[in-house]
C-alpha positions in Angstrom: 176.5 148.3 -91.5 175.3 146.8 -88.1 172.7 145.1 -86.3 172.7 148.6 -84.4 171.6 150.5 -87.7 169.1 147.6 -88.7 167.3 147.7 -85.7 167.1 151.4 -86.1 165.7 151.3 -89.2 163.4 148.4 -87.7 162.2 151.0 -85.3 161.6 153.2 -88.0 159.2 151.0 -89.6 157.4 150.5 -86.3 156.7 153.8 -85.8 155.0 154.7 -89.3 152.4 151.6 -88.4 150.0 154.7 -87.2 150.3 155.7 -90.4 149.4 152.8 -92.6 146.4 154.0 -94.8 148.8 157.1 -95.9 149.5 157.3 -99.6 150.5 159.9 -102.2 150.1 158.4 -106.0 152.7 161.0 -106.6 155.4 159.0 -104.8 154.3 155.9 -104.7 151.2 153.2 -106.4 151.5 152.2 -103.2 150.2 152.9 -99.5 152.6 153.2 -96.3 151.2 149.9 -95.3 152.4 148.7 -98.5 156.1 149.5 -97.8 156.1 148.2 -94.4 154.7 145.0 -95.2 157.0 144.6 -97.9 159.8 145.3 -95.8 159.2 143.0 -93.0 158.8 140.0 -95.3 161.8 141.1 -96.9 163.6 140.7 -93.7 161.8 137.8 -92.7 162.4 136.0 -95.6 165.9 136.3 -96.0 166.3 135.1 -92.3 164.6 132.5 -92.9 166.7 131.5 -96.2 170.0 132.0 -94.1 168.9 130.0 -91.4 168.3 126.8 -94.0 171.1 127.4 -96.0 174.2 125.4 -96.2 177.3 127.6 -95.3 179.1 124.4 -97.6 177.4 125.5 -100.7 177.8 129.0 -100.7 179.6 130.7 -104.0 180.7 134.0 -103.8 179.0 135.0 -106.8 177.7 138.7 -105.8 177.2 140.5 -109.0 178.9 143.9 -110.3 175.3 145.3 -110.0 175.6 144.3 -106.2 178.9 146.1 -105.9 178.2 149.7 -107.4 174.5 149.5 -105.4 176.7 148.4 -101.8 178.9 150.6 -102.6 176.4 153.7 -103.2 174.9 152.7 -100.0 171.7 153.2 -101.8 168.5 152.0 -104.3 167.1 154.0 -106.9 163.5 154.2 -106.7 161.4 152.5 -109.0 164.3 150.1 -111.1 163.0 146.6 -109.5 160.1 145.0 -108.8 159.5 142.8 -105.7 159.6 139.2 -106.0 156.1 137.2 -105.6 157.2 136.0 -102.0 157.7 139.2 -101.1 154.6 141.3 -102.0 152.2 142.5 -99.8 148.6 141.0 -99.9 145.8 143.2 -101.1 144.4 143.5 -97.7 147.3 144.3 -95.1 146.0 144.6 -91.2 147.7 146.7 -88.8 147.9 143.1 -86.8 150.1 141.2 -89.4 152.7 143.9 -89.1 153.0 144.7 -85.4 153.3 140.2 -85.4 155.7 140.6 -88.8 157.6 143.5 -86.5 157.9 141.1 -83.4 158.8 138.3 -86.1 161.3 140.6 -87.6 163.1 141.3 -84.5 163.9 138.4 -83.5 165.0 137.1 -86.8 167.6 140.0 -86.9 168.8 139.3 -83.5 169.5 135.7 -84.6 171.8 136.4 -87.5 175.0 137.0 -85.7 174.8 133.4 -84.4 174.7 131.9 -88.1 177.8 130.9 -89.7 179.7 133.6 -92.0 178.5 131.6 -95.4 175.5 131.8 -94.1 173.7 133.1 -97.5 170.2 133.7 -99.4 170.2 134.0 -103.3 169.0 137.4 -104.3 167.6 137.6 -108.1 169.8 140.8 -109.1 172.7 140.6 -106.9 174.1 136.7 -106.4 174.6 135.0 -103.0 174.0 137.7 -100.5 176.0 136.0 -97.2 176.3 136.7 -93.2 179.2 139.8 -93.6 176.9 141.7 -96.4 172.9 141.1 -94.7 173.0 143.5 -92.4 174.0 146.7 -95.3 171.3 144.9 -98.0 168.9 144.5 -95.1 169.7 147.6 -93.7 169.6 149.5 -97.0 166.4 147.8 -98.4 164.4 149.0 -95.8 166.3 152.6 -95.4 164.5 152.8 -98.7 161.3 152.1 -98.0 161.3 154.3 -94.8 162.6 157.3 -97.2 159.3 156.4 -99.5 157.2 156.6 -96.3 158.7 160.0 -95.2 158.4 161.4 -98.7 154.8 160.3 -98.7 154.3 161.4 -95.3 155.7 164.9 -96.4 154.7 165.9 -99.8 
């Protein structure tokens, strides 16, 4: 996957903002707001961990589980729970995202500049480095965008 498809889902994202309030208990505990939010820190927190890693301690340690879910292109709904650092506050104004979008951006844009062991430690799947980000990135928030649409729609 590329920075091409990313952004696209990005832009996806973006333009479900209007809808933030939007929920459906039948798809999702949570509201569209919800899923955005959770998104952008995702990406914005795994930027963030590349950029500090050290490239010299990277172990290729990615996980079978890592493997079949990369290689599905795909993940199932409702199997994990988002870390702590991840979560969305109670409270989620339409203000923080459009600044977590902007911040989001830009972060993305600055990963083909990092070195390829480059890599963030994700709690299911091992050392996530440079060559994979852009398919977990771009899959993690293909997900949430497909829980928007389904809320959006049924």
């Amino acid at each position: 996957m590329s920075l091409e498809k990313l952004h696209l889902a990005l832009t996806s994202l973006e333009e479900h903002i209007k809808n933030n309030s939007v929920s459906n208990s039948k798809i999702s505990k949570s509201d569209i707001a919800w899923h955005i939010d959770h998104s952008l820190k995702v990406i914005n927190n795994v930027s963030l961990a590349l950029q500090s890693s050290d490239p010299n301690t990277y172990k290729n340690d990615f996980s079978f589980l890592g493997k079949v879910f990369f290689t599905l292109g795909f993940f199932p709904r409702g199997k994990a729970k988002a870390p702590k650092h991840v979560r969305p506050p109670d409270v989620i104004s339409k203000e923080d995202v459009i600044s977590q979008v902007e911040l989001a951006k830009a972060n993305i844009d600055t990963i083909a500049t990092l070195e390829k062991n480059a890599y963030f430690k994700h709690p299911l799947f091992g050392n996530v480095n440079t060559p994979r980000i852009y398919k977990f990135l771009s899959m993690h928030t293909n997900h949430h965008v497909k829980i928007i649409k389904d809320i959006m729609t049924k």
